[in-house]
ChimeraX commands (.cxc) that place a marker at each C-alpha (Angstrom):
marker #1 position 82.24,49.20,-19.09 radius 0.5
marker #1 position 78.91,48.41,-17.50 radius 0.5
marker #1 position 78.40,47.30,-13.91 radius 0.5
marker #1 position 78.11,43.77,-14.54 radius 0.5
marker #1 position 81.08,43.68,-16.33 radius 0.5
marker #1 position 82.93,45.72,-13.59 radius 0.5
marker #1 position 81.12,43.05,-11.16 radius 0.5
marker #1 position 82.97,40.14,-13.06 radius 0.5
marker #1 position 86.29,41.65,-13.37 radius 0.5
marker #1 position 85.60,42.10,-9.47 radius 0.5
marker #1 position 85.27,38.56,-8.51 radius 0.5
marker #1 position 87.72,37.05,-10.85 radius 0.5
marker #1 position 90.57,39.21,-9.10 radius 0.5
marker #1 position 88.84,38.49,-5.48 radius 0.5
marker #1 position 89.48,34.52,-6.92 radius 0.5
marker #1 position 92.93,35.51,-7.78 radius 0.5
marker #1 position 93.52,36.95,-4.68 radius 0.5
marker #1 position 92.02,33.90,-2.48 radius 0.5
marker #1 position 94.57,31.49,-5.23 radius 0.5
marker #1 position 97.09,33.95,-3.95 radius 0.5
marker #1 position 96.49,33.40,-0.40 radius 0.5
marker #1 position 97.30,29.52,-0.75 radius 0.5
marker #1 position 99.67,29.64,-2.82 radius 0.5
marker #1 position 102.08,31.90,-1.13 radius 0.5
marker #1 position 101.07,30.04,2.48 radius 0.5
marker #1 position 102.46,26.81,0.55 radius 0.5
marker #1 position 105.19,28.22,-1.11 radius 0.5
marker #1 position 106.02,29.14,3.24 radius 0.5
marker #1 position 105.55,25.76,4.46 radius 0.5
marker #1 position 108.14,24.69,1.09 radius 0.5
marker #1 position 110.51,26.75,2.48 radius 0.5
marker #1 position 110.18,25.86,6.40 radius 0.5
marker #1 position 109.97,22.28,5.00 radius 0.5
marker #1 position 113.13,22.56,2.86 radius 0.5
marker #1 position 114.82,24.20,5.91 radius 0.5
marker #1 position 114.03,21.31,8.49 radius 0.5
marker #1 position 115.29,18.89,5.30 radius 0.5
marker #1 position 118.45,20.36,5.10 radius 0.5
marker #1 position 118.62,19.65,9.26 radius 0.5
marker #1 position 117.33,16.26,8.87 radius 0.5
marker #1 position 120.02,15.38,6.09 radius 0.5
marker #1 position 122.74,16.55,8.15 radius 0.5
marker #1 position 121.79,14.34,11.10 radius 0.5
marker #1 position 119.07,16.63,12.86 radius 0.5
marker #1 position 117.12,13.56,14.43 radius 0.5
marker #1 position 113.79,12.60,14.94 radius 0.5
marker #1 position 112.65,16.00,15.75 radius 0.5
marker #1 position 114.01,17.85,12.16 radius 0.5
marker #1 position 112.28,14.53,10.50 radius 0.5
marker #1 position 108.70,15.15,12.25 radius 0.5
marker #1 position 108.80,19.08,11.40 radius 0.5
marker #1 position 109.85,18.39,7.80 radius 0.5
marker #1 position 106.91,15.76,7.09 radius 0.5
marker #1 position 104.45,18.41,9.42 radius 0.5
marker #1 position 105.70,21.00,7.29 radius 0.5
marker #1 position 105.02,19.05,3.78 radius 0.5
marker #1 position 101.66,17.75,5.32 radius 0.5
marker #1 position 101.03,21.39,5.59 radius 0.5
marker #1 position 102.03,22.37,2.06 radius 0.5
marker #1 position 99.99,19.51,0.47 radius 0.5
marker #1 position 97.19,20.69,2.77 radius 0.5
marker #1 position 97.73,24.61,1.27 radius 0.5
marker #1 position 98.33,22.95,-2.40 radius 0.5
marker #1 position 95.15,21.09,-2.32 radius 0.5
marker #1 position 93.62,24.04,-1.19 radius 0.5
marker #1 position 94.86,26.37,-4.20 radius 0.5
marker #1 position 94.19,23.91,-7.02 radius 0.5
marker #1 position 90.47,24.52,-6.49 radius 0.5
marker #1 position 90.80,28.58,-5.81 radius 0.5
marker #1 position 92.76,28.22,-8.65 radius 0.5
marker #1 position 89.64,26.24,-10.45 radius 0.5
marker #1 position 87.48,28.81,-9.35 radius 0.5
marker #1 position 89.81,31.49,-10.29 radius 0.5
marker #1 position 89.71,30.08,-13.98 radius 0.5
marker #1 position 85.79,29.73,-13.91 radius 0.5
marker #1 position 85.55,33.68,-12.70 radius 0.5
marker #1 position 87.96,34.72,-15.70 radius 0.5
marker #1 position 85.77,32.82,-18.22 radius 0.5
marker #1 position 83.03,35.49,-17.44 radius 0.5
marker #1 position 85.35,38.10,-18.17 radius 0.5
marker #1 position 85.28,39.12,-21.78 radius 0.5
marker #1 position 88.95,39.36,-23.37 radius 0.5
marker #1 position 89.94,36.09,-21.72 radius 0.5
marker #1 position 90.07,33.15,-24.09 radius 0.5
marker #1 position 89.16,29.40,-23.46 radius 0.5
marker #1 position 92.62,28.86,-24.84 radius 0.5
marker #1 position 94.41,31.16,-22.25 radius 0.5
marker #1 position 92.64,29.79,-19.33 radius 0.5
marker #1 position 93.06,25.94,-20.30 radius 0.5
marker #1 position 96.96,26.79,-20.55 radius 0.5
marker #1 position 96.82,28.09,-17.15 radius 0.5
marker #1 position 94.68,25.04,-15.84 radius 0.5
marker #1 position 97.52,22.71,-17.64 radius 0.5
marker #1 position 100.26,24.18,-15.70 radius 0.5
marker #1 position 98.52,23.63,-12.73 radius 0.5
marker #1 position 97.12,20.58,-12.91 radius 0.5
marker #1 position 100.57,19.54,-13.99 radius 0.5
marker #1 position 102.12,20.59,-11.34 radius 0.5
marker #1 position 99.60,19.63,-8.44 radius 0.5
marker #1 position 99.33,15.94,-9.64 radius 0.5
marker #1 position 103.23,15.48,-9.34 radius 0.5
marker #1 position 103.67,17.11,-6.25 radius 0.5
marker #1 position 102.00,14.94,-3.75 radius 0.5
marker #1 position 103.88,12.43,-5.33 radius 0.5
marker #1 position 107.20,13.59,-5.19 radius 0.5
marker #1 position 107.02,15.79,-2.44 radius 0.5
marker #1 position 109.39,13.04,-0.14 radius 0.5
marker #1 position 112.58,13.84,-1.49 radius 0.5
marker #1 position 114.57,17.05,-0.86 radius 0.5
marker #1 position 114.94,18.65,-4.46 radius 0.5
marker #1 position 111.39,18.20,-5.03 radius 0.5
marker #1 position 111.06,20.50,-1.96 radius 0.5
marker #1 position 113.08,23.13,-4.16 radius 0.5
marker #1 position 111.04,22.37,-7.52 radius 0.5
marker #1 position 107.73,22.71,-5.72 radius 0.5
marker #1 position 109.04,26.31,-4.39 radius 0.5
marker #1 position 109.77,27.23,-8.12 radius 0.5
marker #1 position 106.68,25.86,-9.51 radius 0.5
marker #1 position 105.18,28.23,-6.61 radius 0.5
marker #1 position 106.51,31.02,-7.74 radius 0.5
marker #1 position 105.87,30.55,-11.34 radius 0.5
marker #1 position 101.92,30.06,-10.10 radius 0.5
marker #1 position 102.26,33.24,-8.38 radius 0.5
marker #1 position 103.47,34.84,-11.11 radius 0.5
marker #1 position 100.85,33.87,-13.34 radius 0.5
marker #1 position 97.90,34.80,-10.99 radius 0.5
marker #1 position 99.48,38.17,-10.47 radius 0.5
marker #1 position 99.93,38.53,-13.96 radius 0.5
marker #1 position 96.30,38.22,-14.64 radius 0.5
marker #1 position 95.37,39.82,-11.68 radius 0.5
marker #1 position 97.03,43.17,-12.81 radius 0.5
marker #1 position 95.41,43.01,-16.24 radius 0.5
marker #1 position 92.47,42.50,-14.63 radius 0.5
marker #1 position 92.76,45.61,-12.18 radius 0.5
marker #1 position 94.11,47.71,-14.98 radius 0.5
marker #1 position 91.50,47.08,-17.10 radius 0.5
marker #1 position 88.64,48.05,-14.37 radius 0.5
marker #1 position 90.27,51.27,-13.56 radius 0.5
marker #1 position 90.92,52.23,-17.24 radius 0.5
marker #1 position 87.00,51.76,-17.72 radius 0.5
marker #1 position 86.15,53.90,-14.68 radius 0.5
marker link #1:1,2 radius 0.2
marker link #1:2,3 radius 0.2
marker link #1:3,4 radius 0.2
marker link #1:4,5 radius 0.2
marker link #1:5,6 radius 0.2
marker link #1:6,7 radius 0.2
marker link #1:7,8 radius 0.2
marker link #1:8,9 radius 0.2
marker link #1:9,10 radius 0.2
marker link #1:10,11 radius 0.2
marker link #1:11,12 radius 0.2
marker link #1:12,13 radius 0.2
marker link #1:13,14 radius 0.2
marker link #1:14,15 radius 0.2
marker link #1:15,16 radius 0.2
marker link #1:16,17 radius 0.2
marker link #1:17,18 radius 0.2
marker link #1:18,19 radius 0.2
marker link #1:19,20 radius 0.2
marker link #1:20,21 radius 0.2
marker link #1:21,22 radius 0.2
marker link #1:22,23 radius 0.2
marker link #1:23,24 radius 0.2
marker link #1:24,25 radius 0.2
marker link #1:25,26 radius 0.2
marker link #1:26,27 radius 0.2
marker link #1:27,28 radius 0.2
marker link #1:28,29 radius 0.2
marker link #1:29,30 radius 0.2
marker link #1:30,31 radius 0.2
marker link #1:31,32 radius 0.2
marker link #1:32,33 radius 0.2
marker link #1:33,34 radius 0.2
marker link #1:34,35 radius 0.2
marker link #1:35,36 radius 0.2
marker link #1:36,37 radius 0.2
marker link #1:37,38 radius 0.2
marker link #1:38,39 radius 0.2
marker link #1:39,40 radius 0.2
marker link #1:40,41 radius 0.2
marker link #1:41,42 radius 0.2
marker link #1:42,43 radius 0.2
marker link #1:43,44 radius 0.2
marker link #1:44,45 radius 0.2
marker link #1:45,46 radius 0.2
marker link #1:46,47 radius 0.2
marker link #1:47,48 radius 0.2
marker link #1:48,49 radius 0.2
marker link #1:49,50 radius 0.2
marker link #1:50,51 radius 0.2
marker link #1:51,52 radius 0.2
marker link #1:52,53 radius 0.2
marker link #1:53,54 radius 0.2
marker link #1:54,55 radius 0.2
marker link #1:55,56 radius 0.2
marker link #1:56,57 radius 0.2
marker link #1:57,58 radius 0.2
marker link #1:58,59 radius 0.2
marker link #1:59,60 radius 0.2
marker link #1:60,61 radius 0.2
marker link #1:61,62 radius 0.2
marker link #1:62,63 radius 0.2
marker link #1:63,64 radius 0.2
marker link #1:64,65 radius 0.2
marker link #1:65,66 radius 0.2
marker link #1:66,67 radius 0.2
marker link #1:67,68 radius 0.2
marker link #1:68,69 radius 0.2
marker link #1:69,70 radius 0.2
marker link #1:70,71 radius 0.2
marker link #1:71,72 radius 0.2
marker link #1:72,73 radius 0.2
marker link #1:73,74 radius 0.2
marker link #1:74,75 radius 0.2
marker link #1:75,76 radius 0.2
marker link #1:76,77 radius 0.2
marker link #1:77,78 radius 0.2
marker link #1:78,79 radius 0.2
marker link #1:79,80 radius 0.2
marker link #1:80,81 radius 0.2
marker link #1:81,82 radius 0.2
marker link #1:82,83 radius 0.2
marker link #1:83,84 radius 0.2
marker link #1:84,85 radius 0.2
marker link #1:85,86 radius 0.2
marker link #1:86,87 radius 0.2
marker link #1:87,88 radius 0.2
marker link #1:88,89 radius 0.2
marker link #1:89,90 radius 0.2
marker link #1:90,91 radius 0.2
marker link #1:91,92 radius 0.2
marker link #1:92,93 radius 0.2
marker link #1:93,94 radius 0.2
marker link #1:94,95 radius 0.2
marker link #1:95,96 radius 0.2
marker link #1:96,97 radius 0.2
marker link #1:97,98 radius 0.2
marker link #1:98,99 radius 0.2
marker link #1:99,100 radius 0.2
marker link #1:100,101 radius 0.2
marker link #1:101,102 radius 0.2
marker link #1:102,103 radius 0.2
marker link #1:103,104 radius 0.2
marker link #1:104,105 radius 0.2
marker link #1:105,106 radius 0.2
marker link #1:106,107 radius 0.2
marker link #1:107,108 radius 0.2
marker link #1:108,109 radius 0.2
marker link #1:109,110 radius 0.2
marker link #1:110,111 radius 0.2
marker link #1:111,112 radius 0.2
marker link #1:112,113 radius 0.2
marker link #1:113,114 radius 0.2
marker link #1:114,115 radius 0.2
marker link #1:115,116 radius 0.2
marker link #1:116,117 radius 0.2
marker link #1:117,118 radius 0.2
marker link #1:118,119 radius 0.2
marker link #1:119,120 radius 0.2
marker link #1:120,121 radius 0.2
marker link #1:121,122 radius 0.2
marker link #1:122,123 radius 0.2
marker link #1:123,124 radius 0.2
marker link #1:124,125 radius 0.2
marker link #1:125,126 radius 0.2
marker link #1:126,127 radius 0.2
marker link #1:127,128 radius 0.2
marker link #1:128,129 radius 0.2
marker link #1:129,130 radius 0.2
marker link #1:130,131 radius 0.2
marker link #1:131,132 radius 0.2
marker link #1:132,133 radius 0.2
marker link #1:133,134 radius 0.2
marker link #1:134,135 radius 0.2
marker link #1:135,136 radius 0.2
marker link #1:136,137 radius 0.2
marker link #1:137,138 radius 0.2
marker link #1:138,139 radius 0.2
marker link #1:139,140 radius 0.2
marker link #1:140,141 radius 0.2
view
């Protein structure tokens, strides 16, 4: 493996670690959120209901944030050679799919729950790729 090559594999998992970073700070304010939910359904009051919606602002704040790392995340892995158009559209699908029916949906409580899986299974997939990614640049060293 050249430099340059060891230079893209480089910044396409410093993207995956920035997607990382938002993701897992949204998949935090899902879970506070889903907390003060549970609260608020069970008569919390006006308090439970104002941390709930301050706690989704925040996630749709982190979301927003991670569907463009995430963009940039896919535009760093195109310069890596090994990663297909193909494997990085099916990644952008997912999330594209899930960020445009989040915002959306975010109101009611079991949405709360499916935007913490959908999390996850974004996490997942980053880390997935990020690991390749690291394996392959220290198998080439």
């Amino acid at each position: 493996m050249n430099e340059m090559e060891a230079r893209e594999i480089r910044e396409a998992i410093d993207a995956a670690d920035n997607a990382l970073n938002h993701l897992r700070s949204a998949r935090r304010y899902l879970d506070s959120a889903g907390n003060w939910g549970l609260l608020d359904m069970f008569g919390g009051g006006l308090i439970s209901g104002f941390m709930k919606h301050s706690k989704m602002s925040d996630a749709e704040r982190e979301i927003d944030d991670a569907r463009y790392a995430l963009q940039r995340f896919s535009k760093e892995l195109r310069d890596v050679s090994g990663y297909s158009s193909i494997h990085i559209n099916d990644f952008l699908t997912f999330a594209d799919f899930f960020f445009d029916g989040f915002v959306a949906d975010i109101l009611v409580q079991s949405k709360i729950s499916d935007g913490k899986r959908q999390c996850e299974d974004a996490i997942r997939r980053v880390e997935g790729i990020k690991a390749e990614l690291q394996d392959r640049l220290r198998s080439n060293n």
